[in-house]
N, C-alpha and C positions, 0 to 999 in steps of 0.2 A: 834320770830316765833309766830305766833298768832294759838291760842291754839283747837279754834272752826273749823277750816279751813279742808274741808271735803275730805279724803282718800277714792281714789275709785281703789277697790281691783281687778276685775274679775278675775278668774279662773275658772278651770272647778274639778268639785268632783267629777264626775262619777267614779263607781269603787274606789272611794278614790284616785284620780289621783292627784297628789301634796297638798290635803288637810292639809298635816301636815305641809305644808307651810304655807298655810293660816291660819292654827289656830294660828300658830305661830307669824306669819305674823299682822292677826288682832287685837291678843290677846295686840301683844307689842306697838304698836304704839295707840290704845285704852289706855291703859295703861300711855302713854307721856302725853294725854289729846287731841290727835284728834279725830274726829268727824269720826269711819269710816264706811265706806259701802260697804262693802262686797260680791262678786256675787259669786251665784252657779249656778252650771246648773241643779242638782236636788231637792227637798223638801228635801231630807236624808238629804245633805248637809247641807241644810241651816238650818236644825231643829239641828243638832250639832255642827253648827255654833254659833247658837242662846244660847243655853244651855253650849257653853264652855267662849260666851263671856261677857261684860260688855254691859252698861247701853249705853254705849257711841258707841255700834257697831250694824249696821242693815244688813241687808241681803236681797237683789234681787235676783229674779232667772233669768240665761243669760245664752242663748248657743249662743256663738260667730260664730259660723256657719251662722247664722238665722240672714238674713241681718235685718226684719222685727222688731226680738225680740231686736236687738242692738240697734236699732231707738227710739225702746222705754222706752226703760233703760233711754237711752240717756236723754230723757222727764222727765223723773222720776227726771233723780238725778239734770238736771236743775231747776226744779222747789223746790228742797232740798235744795240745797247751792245759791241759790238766787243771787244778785248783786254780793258778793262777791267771786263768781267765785268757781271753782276746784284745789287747792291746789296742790293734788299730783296724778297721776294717774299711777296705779303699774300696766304693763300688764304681768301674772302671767300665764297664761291659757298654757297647755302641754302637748302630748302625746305622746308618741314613736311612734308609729304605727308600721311595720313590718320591724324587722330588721334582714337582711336576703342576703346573694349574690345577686348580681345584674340581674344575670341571672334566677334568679328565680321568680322575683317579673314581677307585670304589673303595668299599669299607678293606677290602684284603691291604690294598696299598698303604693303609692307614694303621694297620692293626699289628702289621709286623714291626714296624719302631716302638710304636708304643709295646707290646708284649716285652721286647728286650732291654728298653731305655729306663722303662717307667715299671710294669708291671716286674718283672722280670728283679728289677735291683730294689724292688720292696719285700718280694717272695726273700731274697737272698738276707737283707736285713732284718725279717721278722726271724729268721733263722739262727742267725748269728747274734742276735740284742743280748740272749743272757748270758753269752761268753762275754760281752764288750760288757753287761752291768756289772760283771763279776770284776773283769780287771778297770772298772772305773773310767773305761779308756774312750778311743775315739772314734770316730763314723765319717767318712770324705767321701761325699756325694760329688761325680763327675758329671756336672752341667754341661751348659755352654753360654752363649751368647743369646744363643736362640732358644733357651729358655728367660729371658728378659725382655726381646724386642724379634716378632715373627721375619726371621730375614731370610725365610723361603717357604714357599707351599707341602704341603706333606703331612706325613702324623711325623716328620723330627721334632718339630717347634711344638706342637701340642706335647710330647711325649719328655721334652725336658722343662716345656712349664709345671708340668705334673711333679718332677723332681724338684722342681727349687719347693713350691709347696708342701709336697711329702717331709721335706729336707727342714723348715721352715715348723711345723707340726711336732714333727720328731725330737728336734734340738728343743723345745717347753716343755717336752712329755719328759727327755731323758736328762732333763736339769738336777732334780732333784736324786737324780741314783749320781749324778755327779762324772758323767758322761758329754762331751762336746761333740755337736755335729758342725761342718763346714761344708761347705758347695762352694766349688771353684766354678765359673767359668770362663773355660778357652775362649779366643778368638778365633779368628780363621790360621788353621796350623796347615803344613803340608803335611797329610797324611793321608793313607789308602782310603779312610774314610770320605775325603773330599774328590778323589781321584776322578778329573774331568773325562776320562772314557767312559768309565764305568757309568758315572752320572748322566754321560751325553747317552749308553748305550739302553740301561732304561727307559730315559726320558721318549727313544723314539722308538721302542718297542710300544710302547703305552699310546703312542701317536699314532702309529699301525695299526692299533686298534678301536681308533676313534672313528664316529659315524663322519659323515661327509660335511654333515652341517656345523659340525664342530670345528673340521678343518677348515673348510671356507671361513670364518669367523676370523680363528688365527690364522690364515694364513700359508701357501705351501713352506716361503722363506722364512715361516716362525723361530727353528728349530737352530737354524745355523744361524741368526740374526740373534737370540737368544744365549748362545753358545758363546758368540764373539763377545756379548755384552758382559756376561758371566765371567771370563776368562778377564777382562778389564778389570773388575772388578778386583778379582782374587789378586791379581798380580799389585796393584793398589794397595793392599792392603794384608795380604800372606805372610806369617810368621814361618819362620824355618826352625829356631830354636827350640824344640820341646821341652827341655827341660828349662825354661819360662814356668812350664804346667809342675816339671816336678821340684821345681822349686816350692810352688805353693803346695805340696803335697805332706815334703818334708813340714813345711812351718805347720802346717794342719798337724803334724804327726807330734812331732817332737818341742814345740814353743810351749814354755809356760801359760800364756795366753793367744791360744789358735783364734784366727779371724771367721765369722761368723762366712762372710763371702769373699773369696778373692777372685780377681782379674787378672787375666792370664794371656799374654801379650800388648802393644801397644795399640793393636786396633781395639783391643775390647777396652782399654780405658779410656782412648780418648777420642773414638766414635764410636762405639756400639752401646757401650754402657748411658755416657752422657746422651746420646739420643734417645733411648729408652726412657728415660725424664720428661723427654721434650712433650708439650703439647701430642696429640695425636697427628693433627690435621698437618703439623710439621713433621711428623713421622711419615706418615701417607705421600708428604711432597719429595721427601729425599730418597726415599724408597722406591715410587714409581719410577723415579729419574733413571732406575738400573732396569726399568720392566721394560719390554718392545712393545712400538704398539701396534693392535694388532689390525689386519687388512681390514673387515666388513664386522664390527660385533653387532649390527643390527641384522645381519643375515641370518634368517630363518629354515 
């Protein structure tokens, strides 16, 4: 493995959105002796970026939205890693967006995960492919669980199915330049990304604004009934250790033979994954079992 060979990290820190990934993330493979560079989307970000890393780590700022600003990252880190191409390119970048009954949400609820999860880290990849064809190297698509088995409402789950397939696509296209793509996905981790206020404080902003018929249906107690069950759940089954994720990151990066997909904590191997397998109709039964039900759905 040659040592100098430049990691390009993007995610997004807004609100500290998977930051502790990336400190994580930059800090350890800085640390092996690569060369990495780091994107944020804010100055916050990158100023504690800057101040948690080494000598060996930089930092751009990228909103993966902004076809504009991706092009010229793009520029940037061309001109950084020179002949020798791009090495490894982690696409990192993630946000829940609103996670909430189907029947409550609109196309906007939908459209912001997807833009950032899916659209967003294919824009960044068509951009970065002939620095990574050039150094022969690698591509680590950041799933999850809920790109294999829908284990909540929203455009999250549609927007990392999107990724295992883009990812899936990609890895036969980029076979033959002799390029490896990998897709991890996590389980359920503690991170700001899952952070139950924030989720509860959407979820009843979106309720606020539901017609009446819709709340008679579910329910005035939906919300905090719903909440209690969720909070079960997570505590059930919550990983703390992240670098679980940047263990697989490393082996993506650095192993002779990278794994096509890894699993990342013990809820995703030995319930999320293996039920994703399962018949549906068995899917549908263990699944509801976490849903409330709700007061009058035949109420009109």
């Amino acid at each position: 493995m040659v040592k100098e060979t430049t990691i390009f990290t993007p995610s997004l820190c807004q609100e500290s959105l998977l930051q502790l990934f990336l400190l994580f993330e930059a800090k350890t493979l800085a640390k092996k002796g690569f060369q990495v560079i780091a994107t944020c989307l804010t100055e916050r970000g990158a100023t504690d970026l800057k101040a948690a890393g080494s000598k060996r780590l930089q930092t751009l700022l990228l909103n993966v939205t902004d076809v504009n600003n991706v092009r010229l990252v793009a520029e940037s880190v061309k001109k950084e890693v020179g002949e020798k191409g791009l090495w490894g390119l982690i696409n990192n970048s993630g946000i829940m967006g609103p996670s909430a009954p189907t029947d409550w949400l609109n196309i906007e609820h939908f459209r912001e995960p997807i833009e950032v999860n899916l659209i967003g880290l294919i824009n960044v990849t068509l951009n970065m492919l002939p620095l990574v064809k050039k150094a022969k190297g690698r591509i680590v698509n950041i799933s999850s669980v809920g790109g294999c088995i829908a284990i909540c409402s929203g455009g999250y789950c549609p927007s990392k199915f999107g990724v295992e397939a883009f990812s899936d696509s990609l890895r036969l296209d980029m076979k033959a330049f002799g390029v490896s793509v990998s897709c991890i996905e996590p389980g359920l981790f503690k991170t700001p990304l899952s952070d139950k206020i924030n989720v509860w404080e959407r979820k009843q902003a979106i309720w606020n604004e539901l017609p009446s018929d819709i709340r008679k249906q579910y329910g005035d107690d939906y919300l905090a009934k719903d909440a209690e069950q969720k909070e079960k759940l997570v505590k059930r089954l919550q990983n703390t250790d992240l670098f679980l994720v940047v263990k697989c990151m490393e082996h993506a990066l650095m192993s002779r033979n990278p794994q096509i997909r890894y699993s990342a904590g013990w809820d995703a191997k030995l319930f999320w994954m293996p039920l994703s397998y399962m018949p549906a109709a068995l899917q549908d039964y263990v699944l509801m079992k976490n849903k409330v039900k709700l007061a009058d759905p035949t109420s009109e």
